[in-house]
RODO-692372 format. One record per residue (C-alpha): residue in three letters; x negated, y negated, z. Coordinates in pm, whole numbers, padded with zeros to 5 digits, always signed. Each point is the difference from the previous one (the first is absolute). Layout:
ALAXYZ ...
//
This chain:
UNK-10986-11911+09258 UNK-00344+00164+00138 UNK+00004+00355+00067 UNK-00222+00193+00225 UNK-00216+00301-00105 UNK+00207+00169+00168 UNK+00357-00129-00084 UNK-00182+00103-00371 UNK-00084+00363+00084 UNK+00332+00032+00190 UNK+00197-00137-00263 UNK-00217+00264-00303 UNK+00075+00295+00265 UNK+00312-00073-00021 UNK+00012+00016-00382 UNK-00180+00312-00039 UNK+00245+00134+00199 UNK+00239-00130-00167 UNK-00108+00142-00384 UNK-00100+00362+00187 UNK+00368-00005+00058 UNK+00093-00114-00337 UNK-00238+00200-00220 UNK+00167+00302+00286 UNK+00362-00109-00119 UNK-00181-00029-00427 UNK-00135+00344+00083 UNK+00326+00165+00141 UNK+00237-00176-00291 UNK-00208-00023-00331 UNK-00174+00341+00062 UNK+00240+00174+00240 UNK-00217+00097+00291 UNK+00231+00093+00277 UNK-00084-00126+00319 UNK-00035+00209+00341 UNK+00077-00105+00375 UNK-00364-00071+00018 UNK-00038-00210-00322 UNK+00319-00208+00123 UNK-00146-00058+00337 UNK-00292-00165-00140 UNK+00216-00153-00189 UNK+00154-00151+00315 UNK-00318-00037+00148 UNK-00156-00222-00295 UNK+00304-00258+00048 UNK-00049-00015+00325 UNK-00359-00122-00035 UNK+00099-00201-00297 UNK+00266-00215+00244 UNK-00233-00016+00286 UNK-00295-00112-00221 UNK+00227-00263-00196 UNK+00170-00144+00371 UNK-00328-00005+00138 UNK-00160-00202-00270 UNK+00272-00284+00026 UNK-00183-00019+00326 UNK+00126-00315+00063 UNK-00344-00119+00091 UNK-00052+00239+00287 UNK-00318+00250-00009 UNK+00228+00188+00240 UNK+00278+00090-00209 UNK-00277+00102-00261 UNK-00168+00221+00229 UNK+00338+00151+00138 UNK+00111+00058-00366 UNK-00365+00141-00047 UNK+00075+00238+00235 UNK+00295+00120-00059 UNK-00106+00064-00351 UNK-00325+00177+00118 UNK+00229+00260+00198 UNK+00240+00017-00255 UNK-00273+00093-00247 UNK-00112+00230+00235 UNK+00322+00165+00025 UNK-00053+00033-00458 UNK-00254+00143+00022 UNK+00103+00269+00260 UNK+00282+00080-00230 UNK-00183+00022-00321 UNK-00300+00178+00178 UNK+00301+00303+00101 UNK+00148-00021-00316 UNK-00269+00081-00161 UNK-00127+00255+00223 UNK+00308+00145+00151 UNK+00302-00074-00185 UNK-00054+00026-00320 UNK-00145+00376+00062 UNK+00317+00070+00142 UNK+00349+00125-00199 UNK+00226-00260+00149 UNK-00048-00334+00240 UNK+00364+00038+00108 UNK+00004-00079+00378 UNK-00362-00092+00058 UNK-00082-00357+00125 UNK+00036-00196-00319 UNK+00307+00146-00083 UNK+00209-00027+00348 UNK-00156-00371+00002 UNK+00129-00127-00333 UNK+00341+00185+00065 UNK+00039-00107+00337 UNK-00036-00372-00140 UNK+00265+00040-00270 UNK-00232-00193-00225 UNK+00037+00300-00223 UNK+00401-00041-00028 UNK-00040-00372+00001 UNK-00252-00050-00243 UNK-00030+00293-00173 UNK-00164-00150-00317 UNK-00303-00040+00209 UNK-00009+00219+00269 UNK+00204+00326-00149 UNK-00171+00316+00084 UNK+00016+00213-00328 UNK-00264+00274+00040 UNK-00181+00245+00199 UNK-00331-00120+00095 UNK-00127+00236-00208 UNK+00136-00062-00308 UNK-00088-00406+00078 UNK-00343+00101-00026 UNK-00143-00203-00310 UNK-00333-00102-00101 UNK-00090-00333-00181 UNK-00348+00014-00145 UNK-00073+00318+00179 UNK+00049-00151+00342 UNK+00358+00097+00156 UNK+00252-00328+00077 UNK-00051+00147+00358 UNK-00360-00111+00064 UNK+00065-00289-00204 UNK+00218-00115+00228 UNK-00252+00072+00267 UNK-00219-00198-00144 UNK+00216-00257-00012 UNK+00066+00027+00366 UNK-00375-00021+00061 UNK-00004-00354-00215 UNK+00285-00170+00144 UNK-00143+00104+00377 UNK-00358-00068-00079 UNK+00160-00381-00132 UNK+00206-00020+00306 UNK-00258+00033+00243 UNK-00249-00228-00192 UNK+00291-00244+00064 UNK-00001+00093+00353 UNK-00317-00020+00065 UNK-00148-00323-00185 UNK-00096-00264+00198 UNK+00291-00213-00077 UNK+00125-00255-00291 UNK-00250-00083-00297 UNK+00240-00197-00202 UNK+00010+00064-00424 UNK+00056-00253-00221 UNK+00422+00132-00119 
//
């Protein structure tokens, strides 16, 4: 099978993505850091980009449904880094995130009573406010967000298949 440049970046967004939310899940189990509305919502938003990234780069031979999936991903990343840019500079400043965006979103889903291994909101935005190596998860995450969008629109704006050797 010969993938595309492009299938490749889609498919290693989608990865990332993937192992932000998994070292989020090591991070809230093996060193219990409770998660707030906002850290759940990029949760939410990271598995979103993760699905559109990995559908997209089935592609099924079509530059359009890379570009589509491109995107999507690009607004979706937007939409990360919006939330990690106010959780950082809003939210966590504040005593409580009950009833702001993140937190009527993720309710108003259910995912938090469906899945609440994963999406559970356990603390204050406040108290979620933890640093690794000095830089909070926050802007971590928005840098992240910057990644996966700056990789997105590379995809969505290259010229069109360059086939890899798989």
């Amino acid at each position: 099978m010969t993938l595309t440049r492009s299938d490749r970046i889609l498919r290693g967004t989608a990865v990332l993505c993937l192992a932000a939310v998994g070292f989020a899940l090591v991070s809230q189990y093996a060193f219990h850091l409770r998660p707030c509305a906002w850290c759940v919502l990029q949760r939410l938003i990271l598995l979103a980009i993760a699905a559109v990234c990995g559908l997209a780069s089935t592609g099924w031979g079509s530059i359009l449904v890379q570009r589509i999936g491109a995107l999507l991903a690009a607004a979706l990343g937007v939409c990360g880094m919006l939330a990690a840019w106010y959780q950082y500079s809003v939210a966590s400043h504040s005593f409580s995130c009950a009833q702001t965006f993140a937190d009527k979103f993720m309710s108003g889903t259910g995912l938090d009573a469906a899945l609440p291994w994963l999406f559970g909101i356990y603390a204050s935005c406040m108290d979620a406010r933890v640093s690794l190596l000095g830089i909070e998860y926050a802007l971590w995450g928005l840098l992240l967000f910057v990644v996966c969008t700056g990789l997105a629109l590379w995809v969505l704006l290259s010229r069109g298949p360059r086939h890899d050797r798989a």
